[in-house]
N, C-alpha and C positions, 0 to 999 in steps of 0.2 A: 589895511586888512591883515598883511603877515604880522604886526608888531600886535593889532588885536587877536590872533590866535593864538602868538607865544605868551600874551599875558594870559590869557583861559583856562592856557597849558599849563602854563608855569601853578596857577591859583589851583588848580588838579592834582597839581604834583603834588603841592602843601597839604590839601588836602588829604588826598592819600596817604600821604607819610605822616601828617598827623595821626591820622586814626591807626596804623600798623604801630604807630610808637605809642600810643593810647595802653591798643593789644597788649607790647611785651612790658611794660611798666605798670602794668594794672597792680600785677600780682603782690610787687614792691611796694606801693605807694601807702602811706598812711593816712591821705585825707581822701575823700568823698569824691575829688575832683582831680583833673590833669591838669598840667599847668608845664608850659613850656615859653622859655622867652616871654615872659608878661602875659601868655594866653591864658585863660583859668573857658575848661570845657567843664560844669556841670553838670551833675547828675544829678535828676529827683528821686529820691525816696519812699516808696510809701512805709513809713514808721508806725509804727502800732502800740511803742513803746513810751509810758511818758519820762519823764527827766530825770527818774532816780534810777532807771533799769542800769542792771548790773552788766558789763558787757563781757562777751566770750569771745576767748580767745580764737581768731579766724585760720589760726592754722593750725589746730587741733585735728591731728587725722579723724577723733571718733563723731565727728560735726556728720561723717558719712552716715552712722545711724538714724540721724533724723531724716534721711532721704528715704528709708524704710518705714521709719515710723508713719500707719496709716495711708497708707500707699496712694490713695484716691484722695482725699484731702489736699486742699492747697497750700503751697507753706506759708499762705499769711496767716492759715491757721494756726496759732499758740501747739509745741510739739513738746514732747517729751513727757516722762511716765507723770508730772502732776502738772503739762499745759504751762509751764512759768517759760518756756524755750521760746523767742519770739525773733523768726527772720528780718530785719529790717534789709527790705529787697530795692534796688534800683526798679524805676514805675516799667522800664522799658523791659525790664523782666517776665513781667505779668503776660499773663494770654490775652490778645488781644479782648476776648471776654471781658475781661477785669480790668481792664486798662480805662476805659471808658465810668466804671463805679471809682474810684478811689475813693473819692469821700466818703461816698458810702462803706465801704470797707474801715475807713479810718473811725469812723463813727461808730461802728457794730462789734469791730475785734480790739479796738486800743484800751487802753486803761488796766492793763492785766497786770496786779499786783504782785512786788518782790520778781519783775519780771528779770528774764535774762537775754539781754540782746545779742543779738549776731550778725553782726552787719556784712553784708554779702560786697565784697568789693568788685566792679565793674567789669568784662573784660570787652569785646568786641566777638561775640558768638559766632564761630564755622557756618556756615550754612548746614541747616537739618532738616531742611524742607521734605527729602526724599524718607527716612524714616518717622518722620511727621505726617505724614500720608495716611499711613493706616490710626484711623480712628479711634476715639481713647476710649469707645466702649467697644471697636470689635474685640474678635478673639485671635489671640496670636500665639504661635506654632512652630518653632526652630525648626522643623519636618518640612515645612513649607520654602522650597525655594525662594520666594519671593521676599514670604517674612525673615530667611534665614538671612536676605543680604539687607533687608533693613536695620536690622540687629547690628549687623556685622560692621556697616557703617559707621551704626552709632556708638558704638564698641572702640572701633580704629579712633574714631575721633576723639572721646573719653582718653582712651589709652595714651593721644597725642601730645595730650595738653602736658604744658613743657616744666609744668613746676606745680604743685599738689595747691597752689592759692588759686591758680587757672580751671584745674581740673575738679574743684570743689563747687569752683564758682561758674562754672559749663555742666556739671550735676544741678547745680539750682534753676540754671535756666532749663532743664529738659525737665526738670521734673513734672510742670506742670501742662508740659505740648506734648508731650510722647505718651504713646500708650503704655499705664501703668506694670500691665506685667510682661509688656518688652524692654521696659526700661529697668524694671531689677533685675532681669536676666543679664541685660548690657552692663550694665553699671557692675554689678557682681563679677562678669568676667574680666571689666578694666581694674577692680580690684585686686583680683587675683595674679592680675599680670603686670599690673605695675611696681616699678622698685618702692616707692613709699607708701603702698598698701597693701603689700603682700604678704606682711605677718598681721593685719587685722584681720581678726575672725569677721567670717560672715557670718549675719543673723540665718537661724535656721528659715525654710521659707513657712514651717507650718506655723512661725508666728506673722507673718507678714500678710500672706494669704491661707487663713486656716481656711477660707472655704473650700479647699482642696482638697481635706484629710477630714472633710467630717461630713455627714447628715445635714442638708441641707435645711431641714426642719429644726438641728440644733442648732445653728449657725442663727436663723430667725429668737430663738428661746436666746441666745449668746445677748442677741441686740436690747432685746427684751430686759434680760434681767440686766443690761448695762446704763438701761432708763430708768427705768422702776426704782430698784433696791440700789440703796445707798454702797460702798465698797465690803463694809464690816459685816456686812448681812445678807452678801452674793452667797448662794450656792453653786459649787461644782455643775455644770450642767452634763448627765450621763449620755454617752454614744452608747447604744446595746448593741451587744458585741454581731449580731445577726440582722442588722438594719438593709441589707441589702437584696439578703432573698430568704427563703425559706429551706427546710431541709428536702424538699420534694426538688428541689436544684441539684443535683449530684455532684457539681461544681463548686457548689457551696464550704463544703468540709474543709474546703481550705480558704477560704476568703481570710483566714487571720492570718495567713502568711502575705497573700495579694495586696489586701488592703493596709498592711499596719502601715505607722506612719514613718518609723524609721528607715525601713525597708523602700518607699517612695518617694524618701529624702535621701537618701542613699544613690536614686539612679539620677533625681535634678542635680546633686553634687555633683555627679561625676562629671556629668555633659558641661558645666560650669570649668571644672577642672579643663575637661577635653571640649571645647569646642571644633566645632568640622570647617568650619570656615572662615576667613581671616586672613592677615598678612600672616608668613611663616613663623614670626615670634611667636602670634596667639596657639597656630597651631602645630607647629611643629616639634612636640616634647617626644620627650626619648622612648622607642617602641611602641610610641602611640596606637597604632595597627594592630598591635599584638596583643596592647592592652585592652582594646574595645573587642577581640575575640575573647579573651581569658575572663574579662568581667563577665563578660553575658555567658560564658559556658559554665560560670562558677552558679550564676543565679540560676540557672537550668539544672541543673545537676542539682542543689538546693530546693528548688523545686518539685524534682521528681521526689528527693526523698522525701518532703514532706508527704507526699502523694503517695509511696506505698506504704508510710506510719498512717493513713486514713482509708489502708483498702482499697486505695485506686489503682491505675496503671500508669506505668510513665506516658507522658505527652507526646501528643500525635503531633508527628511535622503535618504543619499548613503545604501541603505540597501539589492538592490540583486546584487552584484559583478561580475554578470557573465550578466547581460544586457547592452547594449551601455549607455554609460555617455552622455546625452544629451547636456551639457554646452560645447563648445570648449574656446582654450583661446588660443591666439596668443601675446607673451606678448611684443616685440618687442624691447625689453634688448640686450649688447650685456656682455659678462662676457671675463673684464679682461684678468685676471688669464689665464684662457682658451684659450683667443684671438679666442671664438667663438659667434655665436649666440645661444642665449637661445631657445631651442626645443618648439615647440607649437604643441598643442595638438586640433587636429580636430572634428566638433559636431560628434558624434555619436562612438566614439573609445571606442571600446571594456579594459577592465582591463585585463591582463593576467599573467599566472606563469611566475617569472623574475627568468632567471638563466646568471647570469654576470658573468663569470668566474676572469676577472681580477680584479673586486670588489669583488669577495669573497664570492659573494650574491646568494644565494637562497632562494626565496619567493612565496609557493606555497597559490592561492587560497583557496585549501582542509584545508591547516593549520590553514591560518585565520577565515574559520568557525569553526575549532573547537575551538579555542581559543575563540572566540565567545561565542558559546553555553555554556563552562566551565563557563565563567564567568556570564552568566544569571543564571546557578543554581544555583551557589553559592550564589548570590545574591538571588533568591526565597527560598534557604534552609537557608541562615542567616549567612552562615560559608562559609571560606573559607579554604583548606588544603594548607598548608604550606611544605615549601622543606623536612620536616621530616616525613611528613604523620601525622602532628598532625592538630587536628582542630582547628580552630579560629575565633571567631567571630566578624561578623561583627556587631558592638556595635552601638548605637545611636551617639555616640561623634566620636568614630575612626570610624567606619566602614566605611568612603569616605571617610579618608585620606587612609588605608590598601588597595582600588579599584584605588585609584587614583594613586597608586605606581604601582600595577599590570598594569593598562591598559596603565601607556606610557610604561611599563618595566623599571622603573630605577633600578638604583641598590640598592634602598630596596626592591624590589620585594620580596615576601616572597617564593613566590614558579617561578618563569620564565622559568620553564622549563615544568611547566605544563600549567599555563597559558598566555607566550608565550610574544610577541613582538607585539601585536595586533595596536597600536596607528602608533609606527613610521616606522611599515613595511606598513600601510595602505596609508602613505603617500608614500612610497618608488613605491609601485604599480603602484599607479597614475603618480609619478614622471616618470618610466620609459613604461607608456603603447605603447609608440611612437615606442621602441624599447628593446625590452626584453629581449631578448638573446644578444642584444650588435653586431648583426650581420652588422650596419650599423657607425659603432664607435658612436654613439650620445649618450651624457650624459644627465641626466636628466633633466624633467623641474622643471621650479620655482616652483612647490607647495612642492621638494622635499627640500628646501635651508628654513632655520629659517627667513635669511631676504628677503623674497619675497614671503611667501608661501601664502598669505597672499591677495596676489592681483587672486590669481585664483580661479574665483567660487566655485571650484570644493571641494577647502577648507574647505569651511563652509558647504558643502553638507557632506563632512567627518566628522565635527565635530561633524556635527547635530546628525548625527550615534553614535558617540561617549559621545555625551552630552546626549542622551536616553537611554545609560546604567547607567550613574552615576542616573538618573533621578528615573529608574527600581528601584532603591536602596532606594532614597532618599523617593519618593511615600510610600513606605511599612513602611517609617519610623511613631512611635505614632507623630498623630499630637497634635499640640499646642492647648492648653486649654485656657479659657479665661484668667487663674489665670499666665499658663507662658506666656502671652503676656503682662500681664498688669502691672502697674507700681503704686502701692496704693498712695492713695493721691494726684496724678499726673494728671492733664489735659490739653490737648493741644486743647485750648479753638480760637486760632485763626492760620490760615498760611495766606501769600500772597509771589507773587515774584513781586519781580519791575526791571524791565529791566531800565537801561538806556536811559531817555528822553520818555517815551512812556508807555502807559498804564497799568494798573494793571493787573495780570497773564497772559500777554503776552510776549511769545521769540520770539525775532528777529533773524532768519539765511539768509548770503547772503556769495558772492563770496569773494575774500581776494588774492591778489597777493602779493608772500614772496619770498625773494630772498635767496639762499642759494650759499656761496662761495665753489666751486668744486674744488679750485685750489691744494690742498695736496692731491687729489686724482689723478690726472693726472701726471704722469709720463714720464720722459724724454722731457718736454715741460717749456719753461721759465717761471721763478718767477712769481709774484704778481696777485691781486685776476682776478677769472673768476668768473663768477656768473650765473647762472641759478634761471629762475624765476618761479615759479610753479604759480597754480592756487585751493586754497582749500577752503573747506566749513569753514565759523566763525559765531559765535554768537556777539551777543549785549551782554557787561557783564549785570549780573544780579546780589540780594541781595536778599533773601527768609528770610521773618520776622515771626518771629514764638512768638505768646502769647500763657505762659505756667504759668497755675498755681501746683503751691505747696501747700497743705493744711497742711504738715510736718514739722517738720525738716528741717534744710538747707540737702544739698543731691547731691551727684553729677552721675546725670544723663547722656546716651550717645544719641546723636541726632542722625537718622536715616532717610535720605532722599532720595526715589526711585519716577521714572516716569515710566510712561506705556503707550502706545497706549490707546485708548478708547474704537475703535470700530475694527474689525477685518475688512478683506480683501473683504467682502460684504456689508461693513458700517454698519454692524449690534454689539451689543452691546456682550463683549466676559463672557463669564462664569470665574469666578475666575481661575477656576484650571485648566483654560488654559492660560489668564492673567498674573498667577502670573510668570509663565516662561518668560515674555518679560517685566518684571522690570530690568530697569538701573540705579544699582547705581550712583547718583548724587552726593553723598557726607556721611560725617560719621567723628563726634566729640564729645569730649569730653564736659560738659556746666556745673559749680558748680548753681545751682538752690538754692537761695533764700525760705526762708517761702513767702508767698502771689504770687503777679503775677511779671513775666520774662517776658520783651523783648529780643528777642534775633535775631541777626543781623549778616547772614552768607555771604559772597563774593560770587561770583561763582569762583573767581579768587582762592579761601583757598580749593577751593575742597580737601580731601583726595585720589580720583580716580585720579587725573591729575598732569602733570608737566606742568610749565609755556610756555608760548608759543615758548618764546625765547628761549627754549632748543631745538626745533624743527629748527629755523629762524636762529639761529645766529653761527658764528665762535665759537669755544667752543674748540677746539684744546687744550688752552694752549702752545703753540708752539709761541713765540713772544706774549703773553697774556698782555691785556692790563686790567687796574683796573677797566675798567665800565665794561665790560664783566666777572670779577669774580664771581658778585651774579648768574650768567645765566651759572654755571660749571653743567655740566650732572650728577648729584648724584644717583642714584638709576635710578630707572624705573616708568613709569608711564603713564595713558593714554593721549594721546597730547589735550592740553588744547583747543585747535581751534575743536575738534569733539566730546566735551562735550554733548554738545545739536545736535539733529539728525535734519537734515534739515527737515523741517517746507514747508509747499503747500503755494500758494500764497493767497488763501482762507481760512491760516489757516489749521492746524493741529489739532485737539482735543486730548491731550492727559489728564490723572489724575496723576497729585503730590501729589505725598504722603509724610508725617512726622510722626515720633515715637519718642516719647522719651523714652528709657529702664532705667532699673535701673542700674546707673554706676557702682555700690558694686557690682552687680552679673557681671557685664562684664569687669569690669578690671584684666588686667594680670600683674602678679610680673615679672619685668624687670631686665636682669642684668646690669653693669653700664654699660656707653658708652660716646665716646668720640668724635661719629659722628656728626657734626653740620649740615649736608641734613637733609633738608626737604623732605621725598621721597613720592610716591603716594603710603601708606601701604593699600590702598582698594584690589588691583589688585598684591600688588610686595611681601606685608609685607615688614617688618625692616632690613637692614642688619644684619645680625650677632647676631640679636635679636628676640623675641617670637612675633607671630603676637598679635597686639594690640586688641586685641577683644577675649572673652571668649567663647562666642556666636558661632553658627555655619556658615560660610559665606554665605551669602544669607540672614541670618534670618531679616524678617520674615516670606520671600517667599522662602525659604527653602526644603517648604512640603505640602503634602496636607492640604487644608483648613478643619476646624473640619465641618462636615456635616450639619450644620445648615448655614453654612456662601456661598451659592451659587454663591454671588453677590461680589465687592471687600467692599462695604458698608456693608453689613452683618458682613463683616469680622473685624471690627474697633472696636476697644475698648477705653476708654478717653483718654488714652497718646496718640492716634495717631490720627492725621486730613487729610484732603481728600480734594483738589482741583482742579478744572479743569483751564486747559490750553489751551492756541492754540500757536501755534508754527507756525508765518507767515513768508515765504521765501522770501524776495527782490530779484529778478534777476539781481542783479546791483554787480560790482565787483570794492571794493576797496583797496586802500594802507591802510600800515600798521599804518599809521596816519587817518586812515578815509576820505578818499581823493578820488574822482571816479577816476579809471586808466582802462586804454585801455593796457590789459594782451595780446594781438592778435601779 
């Protein structure tokens, strides 16, 4: 009996350590099969390819593109921009669906001419079962605690894999079990954070999932004309620019800031950048905290200014949760994934207790104020209590980034069980007020999704809420003296901006038709490009010349340039310390400063807030990448270069541009090396991988309250900084991306 169970044992062990040396050997191996000591362990195939395919190279990082390409489609389906890309997958890869057809697969996709194989070599898969759970047509929601740890899982484990032939080859196996747009969320942030894919750009998501960023009726016409019409005789298919509502919406006036699409690609970047949950590698980047208040207070303040260039009033904080939400939003999306329409939300819907049973979800009102209230004391008492019951304060330098980890809850939270889930259950709310209890099957709306939340009013009425706690904080903070504002022997003795062809401190905003190729998002529908044509706000580039004297030292100084509205929502002139909340950063550089006087000559095009335009406009895939489209690779994140400048009235806008020059010694940061060649927008994203480039506090030097002699924003000025007025005049005219009048209709 004992010597037959040490044999069973023993036969267990072989076992086991077969398949574990299977695992780390896979990634190495050049043939189909393992083979140890005379053992040869087979793998089947299913090959789709016949005997002349050309074969690709399996350790090419950019093999990651076709895990985008056509996101719902399986990869035995032939990939890439002309269909010749053909996965030849191990069978045990397949979903259990498909595992059962092979032949028939082999019969219906093989024979693909001049094809290019890609043989996916073997490894021994993690277990996925737990983010394999949620369904590949529900809807999934990083807002959602439940789906945030299935994510997060599947994220760690991506991230895990020990060598880029493993972690390609554990991307092929999820692609076809996991729900499609949890898994290029996942997949995208194990991108981001692993060493051998962290300088590939990511595909923008408005090619991946354009159902996102469009008219759910153009999206059907996208399919349409992908059947029909051969490539050479596609037309553009037009989004009009007002598909959402009408002008009897008062809310409306600004849907081209809401909706545009860079601006919504812009907030999925970031949360990709910063995710909230994770092991501390994913999450734990430098000022992280600080950075999720200064982002969202820049989009708010951007916001409002668009809002009084349209006659509006700045936005009301969402502050009693238990009265009807005035704004409706009907956003007329349809999602993928789903193969539903996006829920909309009627004027006057009440917020209420969500209890989702099959989401996991319970979100009571009663909790959210208290989590509320915790966090104002702690903010009026200075300190915050931590998961141990010890104190801690909130300090001048940390004390926003330690609020800004509590209020979204990531996982620095120091204490989240006392001070709760307040940010991304306040979205969850709204997302589901339609339907609470789930008693109607409807999933949430878009305010509750990263890339869309963004287009619903009802967002920035949230944020606004959210931005007057960090604000509570930052107020109480010691304000700025003349001596830390000032920069000795430094004056900035002249500004001007020069727009293009046109007068001095004048911006030009006008309309701008850009076409964007949908076609790798459309699924099950023939090759070559589809194109949808938007219609968004652009400026006239501009160059802000700054005369700066030095009476020192050479010295390298940091340039510091914000705009403001002039006059508030009564045309009346605003008090600083309400002003200085609706400064937009324009830009922010480094300049080595000469003894005597500096000209200095900034682009608007060099902004540090922005990515070029062409990362919004153009094919960026990589997927058949062509060499004029390399410098236009999606690198980091940033704000979209065409909604720099806030639309301007036709009589003119009055806004004041401001300039500072600081002292560059006190605000440079010691950097580790790097071997990132992005260029990324570090105002709004910070660095990858790297310390944010400024010492300084974000915002400074609208930060905090003005010292109490400074009522006015001119009170406020000291010689390193200058003060000029602008007008900001809108053309009602809409042109091509050459400067050209086009008829977008």
């Amino acid at each position: 009996m004992e010597l037959r169970l040490l044999v069973v044992w023993g036969l267990l062990w072989l076992d086991g350590w077969l398949v574990q040396a299977q695992t780390f050997s896979s990634s190495n191996s050049e043939s189909s099969s393992f083979s140890w000591s005379g053992l040869n362990i087979p793998h089947n195939f299913l090959n789709l390819t016949g005997p002349k395919s050309n074969p690709i190279s399996f350790s090419n990082p950019k093999n990651l593109y076709l895990m985008f390409d056509r996101p719902t489609e399986p990869l035995f389906v032939p990939k890439g921009k002309d269909s010749k890309i053909v996965f030849k997958l191990p069978t045990d890869y397949l979903p259990s669906r498909f595992q059962s057809a092979v032949s028939e697969l082999i019969n219906r996709w093989s024979g693909v001419k001049n094809a290019q194989e890609l043989e996916v070599k073997p490894i021994k898969p993690p277990d996925i079962s737990f983010p394999q759970s949620l369904g590949r047509q529900e809807s999934f929601s990083p807002f959602i605690p439940h789906h945030r740890r299935m994510a997060t899982h599947l994220t760690e484990t991506l991230v895990g894999m020990r060598s880029f032939e493993d972690f390609f080859s554990m991307s092929v196996y999820c692609h076809d079990r996991i729900n499609p747009y949890m898994y290029a969320y996942a997949l995208s942030i194990a991108m981001i954070n692993r060493k051998d894919t962290q300088n590939l750009p990511l595909p923008p998501l408005s090619e991946v999932f354009p159902d996102r960023f469009m008219d759910s009726a153009v999206y059907a016409r996208c399919r349409r004309e992908a059947n029909v019409v051969g490539e050479g005789s596609r037309r553009p298919i037009v989004i009009p620019r007002d598909y959402t509502a009408s002008d009897l919406e008062i809310e409306h006036r600004i849907a081209y800031f809401r909706e545009d699409m860079g601006v919504n690609l812009m907030h999925w970047q970031w949360h990709l950048v910063y995710p909230n949950t994770g092991s501390i590698d994913l999450v734990n980047k430098n000022r992280r905290g600080e950075l999720f208040f200064y982002f969202h207070h820049q989009v708010l303040a951007r916001y409002n200014f668009e809002r009084l260039s349209n006659k509006l009033g700045r936005v009301k904080r969402l502050l009693n949760w238990r009265e009807p939400v005035e704004e409706g939003y009907f956003p007329k999306l349809d999602n993928v994934v789903s193969s539903r329409v996006w829920p909309q939300r009627h004027s006057g819907a009440f917020l209420r207790d969500v209890n989702r049973v099959l989401q996991r979800l319970k979100v009571d009102i009663q909790d959210m104020e208290r989590w509320r209230d915790r966090l104002y004391e702690a903010i009026h008492s200075g300190a915050i209590i931590n998961s141990r019951n010890e104190i801690v304060q909130l300090t001048e330098f940390e004390g926003i980034d330690i609020l800004g980890n509590l209020l979204e809850a990531s996982a620095l939270s120091l204490n989240p069980n006392y001070y709760g889930d307040l940010h991304n259950f306040g979205h969850v709310l709204m997302g589901y007020c339609h339907d609470p209890d789930g008693r109607h099957l409807e999933s949430f709306g878009v305010v509750a999704d990263f890339a869309t939340a963004m287009r619903d009013p009802i967002f920035y009425r949230w944020h606004a809420f959210v931005n007057g706690i960090f604000l509570e904080h930052k107020n109480l903070l010691p304000r700025y003296t003349v001596q830390r504002l000032g920069f000795d022997k430094v004056r900035v003795t002249g500004v001007e901006v020069i727009a293009k062809e046109s007068e001095r401190n004048t911006l030009f905003t006008f309309w701008q038709c850009s076409d964007v190729d949908t076609s790798r998002g459309i699924d099950f529908a023939p090759r070559g490009s589809v194109f949808v044509r938007f219609t968004h706000l652009q400026h006239l580039p501009f160059v802000t010349r700054i005369l700066i004297e030095n009476n020192g030292a050479p010295r390298l100084g940091t340039v510091r340039i914000f705009m403001a509205p002039k006059f508030d929502e009564r045309g009346l002139s605003m008090l600083f310390e309400d002003q200085k909340d609706l400064f937009i950063e324009i830009d922010k550089f480094a300049v080595q400063l000469n003894s005597g006087r500096n000209i200095i000559r900034r682009s608007s095009e060099e902004s540090s807030v922005t990515i070029p335009y062409q990362r919004s406009f153009r094919n960026l895939t990589g997927v058949g990448d062509k060499p004029e489209e390399a410098s236009y690779t999606f690198c980091g994140c940033g704000w979209p270069q065409h909604m720099l400048i806030p639309k301007g009235q036709a009589d003119g806008l009055p806004a004041e541009y401001f300039v500072m020059v600081s002292d560059g010694a006190q605000d440079k940061v010691d950097q580790p090396p790097s071997d990132n060649t992005c260029r990324p927008a570090h105002s709004y994203c910070g660095i990858q991988n790297r310390n944010y480039p400024d010492r300084r506090n974000m915002g400074y030097p609208f930060d905090r309250m003005p010292r109490v002699d400074a009522s006015t924003l001119r009170e406020f000025l000291t010689p390193n900084m200058g003060l000029i007025d602008v007008n900001i005049v809108h053309h009602e005219i809409t042109l091509d991306h050459k400067g050209q009048p086009m008829d977008c209709t």
